[in-house]
C-alpha positions as semicolon CSV with decimal commas, in nm:
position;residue;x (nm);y (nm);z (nm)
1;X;-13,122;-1,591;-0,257
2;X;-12,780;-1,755;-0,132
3;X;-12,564;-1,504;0,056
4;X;-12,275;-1,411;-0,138
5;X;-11,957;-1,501;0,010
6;X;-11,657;-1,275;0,008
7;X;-11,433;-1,349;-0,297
8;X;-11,115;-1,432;-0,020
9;X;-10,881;-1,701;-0,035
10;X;-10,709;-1,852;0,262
11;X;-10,367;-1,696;0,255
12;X;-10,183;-2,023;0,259
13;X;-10,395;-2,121;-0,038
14;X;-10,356;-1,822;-0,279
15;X;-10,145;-1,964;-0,540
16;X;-9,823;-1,732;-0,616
17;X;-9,868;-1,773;-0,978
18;X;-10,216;-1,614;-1,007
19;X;-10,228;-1,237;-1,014
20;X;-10,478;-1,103;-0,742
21;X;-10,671;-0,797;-0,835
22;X;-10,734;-0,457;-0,660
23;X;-11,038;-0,595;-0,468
24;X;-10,903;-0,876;-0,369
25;X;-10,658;-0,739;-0,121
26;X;-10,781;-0,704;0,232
27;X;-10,816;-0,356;0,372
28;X;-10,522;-0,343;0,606
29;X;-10,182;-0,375;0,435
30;X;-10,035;-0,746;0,545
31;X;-9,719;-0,787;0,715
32;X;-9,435;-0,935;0,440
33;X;-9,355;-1,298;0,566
34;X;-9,029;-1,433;0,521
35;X;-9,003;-1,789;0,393
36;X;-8,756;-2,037;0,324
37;X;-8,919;-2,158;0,030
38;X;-8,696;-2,186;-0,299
39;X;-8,914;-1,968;-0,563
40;X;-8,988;-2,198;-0,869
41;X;-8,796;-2,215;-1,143
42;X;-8,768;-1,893;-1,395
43;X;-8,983;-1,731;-1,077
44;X;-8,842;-1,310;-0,956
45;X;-8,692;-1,322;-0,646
46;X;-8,893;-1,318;-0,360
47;X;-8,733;-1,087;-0,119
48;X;-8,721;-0,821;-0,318
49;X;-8,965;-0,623;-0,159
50;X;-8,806;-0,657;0,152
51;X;-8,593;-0,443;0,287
52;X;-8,170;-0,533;0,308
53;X;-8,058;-0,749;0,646
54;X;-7,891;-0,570;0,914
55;X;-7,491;-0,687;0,879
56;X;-7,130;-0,525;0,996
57;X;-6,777;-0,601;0,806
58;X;-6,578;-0,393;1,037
59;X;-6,350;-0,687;1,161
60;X;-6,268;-0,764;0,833
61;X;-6,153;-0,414;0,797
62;X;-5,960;-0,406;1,095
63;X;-5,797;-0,743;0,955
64;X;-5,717;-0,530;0,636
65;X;-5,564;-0,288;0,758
66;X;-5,313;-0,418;0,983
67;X;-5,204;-0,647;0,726
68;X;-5,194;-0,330;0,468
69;X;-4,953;-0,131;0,721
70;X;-4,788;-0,439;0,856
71;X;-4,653;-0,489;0,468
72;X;-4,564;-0,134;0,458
73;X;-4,316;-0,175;0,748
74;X;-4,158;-0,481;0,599
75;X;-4,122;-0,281;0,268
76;X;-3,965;-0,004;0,429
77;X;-3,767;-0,237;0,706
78;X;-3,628;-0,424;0,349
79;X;-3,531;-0,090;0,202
80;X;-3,349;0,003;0,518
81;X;-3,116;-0,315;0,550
82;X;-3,028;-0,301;0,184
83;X;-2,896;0,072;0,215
84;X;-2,755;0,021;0,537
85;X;-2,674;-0,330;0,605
86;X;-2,482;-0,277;0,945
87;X;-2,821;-0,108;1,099
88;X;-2,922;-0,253;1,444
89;X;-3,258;-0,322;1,337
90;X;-3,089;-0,639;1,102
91;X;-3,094;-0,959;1,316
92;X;-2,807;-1,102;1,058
93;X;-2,568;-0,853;0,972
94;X;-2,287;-0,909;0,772
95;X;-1,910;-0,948;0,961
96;X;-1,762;-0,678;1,052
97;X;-1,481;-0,560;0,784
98;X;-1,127;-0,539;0,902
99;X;-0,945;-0,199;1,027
100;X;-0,724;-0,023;0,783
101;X;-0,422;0,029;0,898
102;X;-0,224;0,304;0,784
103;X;0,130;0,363;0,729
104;X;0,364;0,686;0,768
105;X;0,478;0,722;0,409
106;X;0,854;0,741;0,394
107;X;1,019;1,059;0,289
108;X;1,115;1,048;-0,083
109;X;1,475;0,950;-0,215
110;X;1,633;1,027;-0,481
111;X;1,700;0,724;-0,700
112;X;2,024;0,732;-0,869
113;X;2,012;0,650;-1,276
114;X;2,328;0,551;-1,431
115;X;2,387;0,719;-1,755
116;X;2,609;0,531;-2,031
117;X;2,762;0,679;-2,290
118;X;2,818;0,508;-2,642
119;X;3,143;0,475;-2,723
120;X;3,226;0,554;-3,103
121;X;3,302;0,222;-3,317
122;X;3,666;0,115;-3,339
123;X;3,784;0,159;-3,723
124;X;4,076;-0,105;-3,771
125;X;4,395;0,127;-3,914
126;X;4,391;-0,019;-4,285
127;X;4,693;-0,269;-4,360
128;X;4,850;-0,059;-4,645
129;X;5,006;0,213;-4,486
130;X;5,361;0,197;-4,339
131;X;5,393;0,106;-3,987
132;X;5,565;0,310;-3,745
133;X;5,819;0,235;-3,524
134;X;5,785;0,343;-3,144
135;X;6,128;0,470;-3,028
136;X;6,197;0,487;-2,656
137;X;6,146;0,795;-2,513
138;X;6,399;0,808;-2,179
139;X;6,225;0,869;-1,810
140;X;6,325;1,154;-1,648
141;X;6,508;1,050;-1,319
142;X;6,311;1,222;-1,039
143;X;6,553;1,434;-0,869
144;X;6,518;1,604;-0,445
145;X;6,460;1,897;-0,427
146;X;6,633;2,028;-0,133
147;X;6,421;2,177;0,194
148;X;6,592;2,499;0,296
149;X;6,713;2,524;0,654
150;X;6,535;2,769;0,870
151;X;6,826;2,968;1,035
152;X;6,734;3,222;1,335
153;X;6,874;3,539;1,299
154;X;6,950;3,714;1,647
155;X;6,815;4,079;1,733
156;X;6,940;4,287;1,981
157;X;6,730;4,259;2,303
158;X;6,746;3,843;2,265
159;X;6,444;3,809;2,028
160;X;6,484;3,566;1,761
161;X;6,264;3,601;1,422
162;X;6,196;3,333;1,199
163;X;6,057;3,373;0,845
164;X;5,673;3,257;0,827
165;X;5,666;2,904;0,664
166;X;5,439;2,873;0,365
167;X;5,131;2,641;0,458
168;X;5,144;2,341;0,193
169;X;4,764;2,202;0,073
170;X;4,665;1,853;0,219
171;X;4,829;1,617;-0,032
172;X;4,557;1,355;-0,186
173;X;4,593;1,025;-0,068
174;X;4,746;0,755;-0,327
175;X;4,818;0,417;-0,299
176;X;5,106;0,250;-0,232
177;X;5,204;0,245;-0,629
178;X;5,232;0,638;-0,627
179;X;4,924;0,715;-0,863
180;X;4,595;0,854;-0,760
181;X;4,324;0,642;-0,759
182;X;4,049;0,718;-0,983
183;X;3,762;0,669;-0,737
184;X;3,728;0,912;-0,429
185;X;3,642;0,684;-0,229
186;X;3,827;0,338;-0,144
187;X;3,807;0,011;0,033
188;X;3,959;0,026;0,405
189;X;3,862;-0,269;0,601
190;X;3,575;-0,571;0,584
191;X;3,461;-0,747;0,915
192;X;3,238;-0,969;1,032
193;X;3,014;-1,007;1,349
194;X;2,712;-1,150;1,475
195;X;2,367;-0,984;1,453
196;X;2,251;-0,833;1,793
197;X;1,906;-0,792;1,733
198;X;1,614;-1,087;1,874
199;X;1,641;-1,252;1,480
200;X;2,014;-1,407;1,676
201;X;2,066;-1,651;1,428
202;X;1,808;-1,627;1,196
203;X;1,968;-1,325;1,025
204;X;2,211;-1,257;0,738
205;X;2,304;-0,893;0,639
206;X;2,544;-0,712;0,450
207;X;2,603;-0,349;0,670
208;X;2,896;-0,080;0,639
209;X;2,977;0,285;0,682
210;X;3,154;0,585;0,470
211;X;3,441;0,759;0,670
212;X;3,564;1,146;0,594
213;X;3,936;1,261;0,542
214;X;3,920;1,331;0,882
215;X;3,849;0,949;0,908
216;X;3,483;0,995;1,063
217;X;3,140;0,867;0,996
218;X;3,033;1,122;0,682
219;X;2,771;1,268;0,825
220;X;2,415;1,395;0,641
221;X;2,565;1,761;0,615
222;X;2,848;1,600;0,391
223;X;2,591;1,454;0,169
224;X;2,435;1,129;0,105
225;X;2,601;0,867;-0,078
226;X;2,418;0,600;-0,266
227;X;2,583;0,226;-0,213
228;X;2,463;-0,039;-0,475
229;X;2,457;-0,412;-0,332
230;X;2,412;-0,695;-0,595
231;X;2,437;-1,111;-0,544
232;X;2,666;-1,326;-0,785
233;X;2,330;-1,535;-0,868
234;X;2,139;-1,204;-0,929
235;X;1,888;-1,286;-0,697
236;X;1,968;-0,924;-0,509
237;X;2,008;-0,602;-0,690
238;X;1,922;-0,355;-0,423
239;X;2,014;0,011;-0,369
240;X;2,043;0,186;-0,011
241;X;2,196;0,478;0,126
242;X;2,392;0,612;0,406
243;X;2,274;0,728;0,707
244;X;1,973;0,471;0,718
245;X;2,096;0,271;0,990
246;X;2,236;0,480;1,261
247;X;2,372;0,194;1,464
248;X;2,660;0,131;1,212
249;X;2,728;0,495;1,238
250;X;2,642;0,811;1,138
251;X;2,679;0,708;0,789
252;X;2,564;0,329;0,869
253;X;2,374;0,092;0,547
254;X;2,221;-0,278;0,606
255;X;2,122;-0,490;0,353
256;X;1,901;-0,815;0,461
257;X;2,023;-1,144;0,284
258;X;1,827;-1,392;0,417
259;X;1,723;-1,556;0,771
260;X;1,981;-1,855;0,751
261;X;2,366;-1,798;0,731
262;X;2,521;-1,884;0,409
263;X;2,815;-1,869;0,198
264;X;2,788;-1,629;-0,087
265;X;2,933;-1,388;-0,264
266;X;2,845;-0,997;-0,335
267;X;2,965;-0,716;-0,482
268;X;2,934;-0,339;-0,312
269;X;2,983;0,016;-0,489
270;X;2,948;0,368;-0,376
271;X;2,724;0,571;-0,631
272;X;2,724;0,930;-0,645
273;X;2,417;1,207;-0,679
274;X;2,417;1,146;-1,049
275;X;2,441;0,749;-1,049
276;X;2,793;0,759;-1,149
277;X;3,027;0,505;-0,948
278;X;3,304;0,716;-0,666
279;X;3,422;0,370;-0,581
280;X;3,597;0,042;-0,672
281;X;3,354;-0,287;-0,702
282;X;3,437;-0,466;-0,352
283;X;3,321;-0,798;-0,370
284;X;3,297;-0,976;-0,016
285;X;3,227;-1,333;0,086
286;X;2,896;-1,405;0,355
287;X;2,946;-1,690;0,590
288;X;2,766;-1,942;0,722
289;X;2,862;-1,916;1,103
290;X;2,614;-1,783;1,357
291;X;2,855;-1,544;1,516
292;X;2,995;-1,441;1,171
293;X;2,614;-1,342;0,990
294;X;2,651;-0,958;0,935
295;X;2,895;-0,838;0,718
296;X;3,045;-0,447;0,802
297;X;3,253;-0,321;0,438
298;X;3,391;0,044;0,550
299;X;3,480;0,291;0,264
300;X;3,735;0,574;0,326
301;X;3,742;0,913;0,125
302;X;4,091;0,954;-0,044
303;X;4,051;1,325;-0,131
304;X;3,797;1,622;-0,158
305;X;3,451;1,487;-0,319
């Protein structure tokens, strides 16, 4: 009787295919072998008995990260220069914007508003009513009236009395033609001279000054006069008042014109608190010569203001 031979297969020969029953295993468990083989087609994986590869990612992580907090910081860097744009950390900041410079506000004037009055319509007197005839009423012939003599009267003992003398009031001042003039103030004098400051020639200006009864600079006590300057071609219609430019006088006003000397004509008033005119219209002439560029108008007062 023929020995029976173990039912074993070479293991490079056992087909994959074939299922292998219970006794055909061998007795010791065998070792899993890896291969390189690609299974067949439509074939389970091979490896899936075996147990997962040994493998690290913690590079990759490291990469991650740093670029994860590396966009953080140029978020918040972004957010930084757009609130504050000047910060040092900005390589490009924007210029730097100019100073602002600030004036002293000048003290508040009063602004003088002229007020006109309507005057009522003229009614023509109708033609059929008798005319009258003006008669001629004679002027009184103005007569002296005598000054009395102050006589001393002698007292025993050598003393001589004599009456007190009644202290007249300041008479106003009129003009030659005898009447008052309707304006306190009046014209006295118009000069000319050349400008003293560094401008030289480059400097045209029409100054002046108010004088007192006592024939003094009016000072700021006495009250501050407005005086209204205007051009014959209406480019200047300016109001300034006295006391603004000292070196004229107490009661000293300058008006620029222009940086080249020329001929033209003005016209200067004195205005009151109220805007109502307390003088004549002067109107001067500016010239064109280099020693002859400022021109100084002085008003006088004629009587109690």
């Amino acid at each position: 009787m023929a020995e029976e031979k173990p039912n074993t297969l070479p293991e490079d020969s056992a087909p994959h295919d074939e299922p292998i029953s219970a006794y055909d295993l061998p007795a010791e468990p065998v070792a899993a072998r890896r291969t390189r083989r690609k299974p067949p087609q439509g074939s389970p994986p091979q490896y899936a008995d075996e147990p997962p590869m040994p493998g690290g990612y913690g590079c990759a992580d490291v990469v991650t990260a740093f670029f994860l907090l590396l966009s953080i910081g140029v978020v918040a860097l972004t957010v930084l220069l757009i609130a504050n744009p000047y910060a040092p950390l900005n390589p490009f900041p924007p210029p730097t914007p100019l100073a602002i410079l600030v004036l002293a506000t000048p003290e508040p004037t009063l602004t003088p508003s002229l007020t006109f009055t309507a005057e009522p319509p003229t009614v023509p007197p109708p033609t059929d009513l008798p005319t009258a005839t003006p008669t001629e009423t004679p002027i009184p012939t103005a007569t002296e009236t005598p000054t009395p003599t102050i006589t001393a009267t002698p007292v025993v003992g050598g003393i001589v009395t004599v009456p007190p003398t009644p202290i007249q009031p300041d008479a106003p001042a009129t003009p030659e033609s005898g009447t008052r003039s309707p304006y306190p103030f009046s014209l006295k004098a118009i000069r000319y001279q050349a400008h003293d400051g560094t401008e030289g020639c480059r400097w045209q200006s029409l100054a002046g000054l108010v004088l007192n009864l006592q024939g003094q600079p009016r000072t700021r006590e006495e009250g501050s006069l407005t005086v209204r300057i205007t051009s014959a071609d209406g480019n200047i219609d300016e109001f300034h008042y006295t006391g603004e430019q000292p070196k004229f006088g107490v009661s000293g006003f300058e008006a620029f014109l222009g940086t080249t000397p020329r001929v033209g004509d003005y016209t200067v008033q004195l205005l009151g608190i109220t805007g109502v005119p307390i003088s004549e219209k002067v109107t001067v002439q500016a010239r064109s010569g280099c020693d002859e560029n400022v021109v100084i108008v002085e008003f006088a007062q004629n009587y109690i203001y």
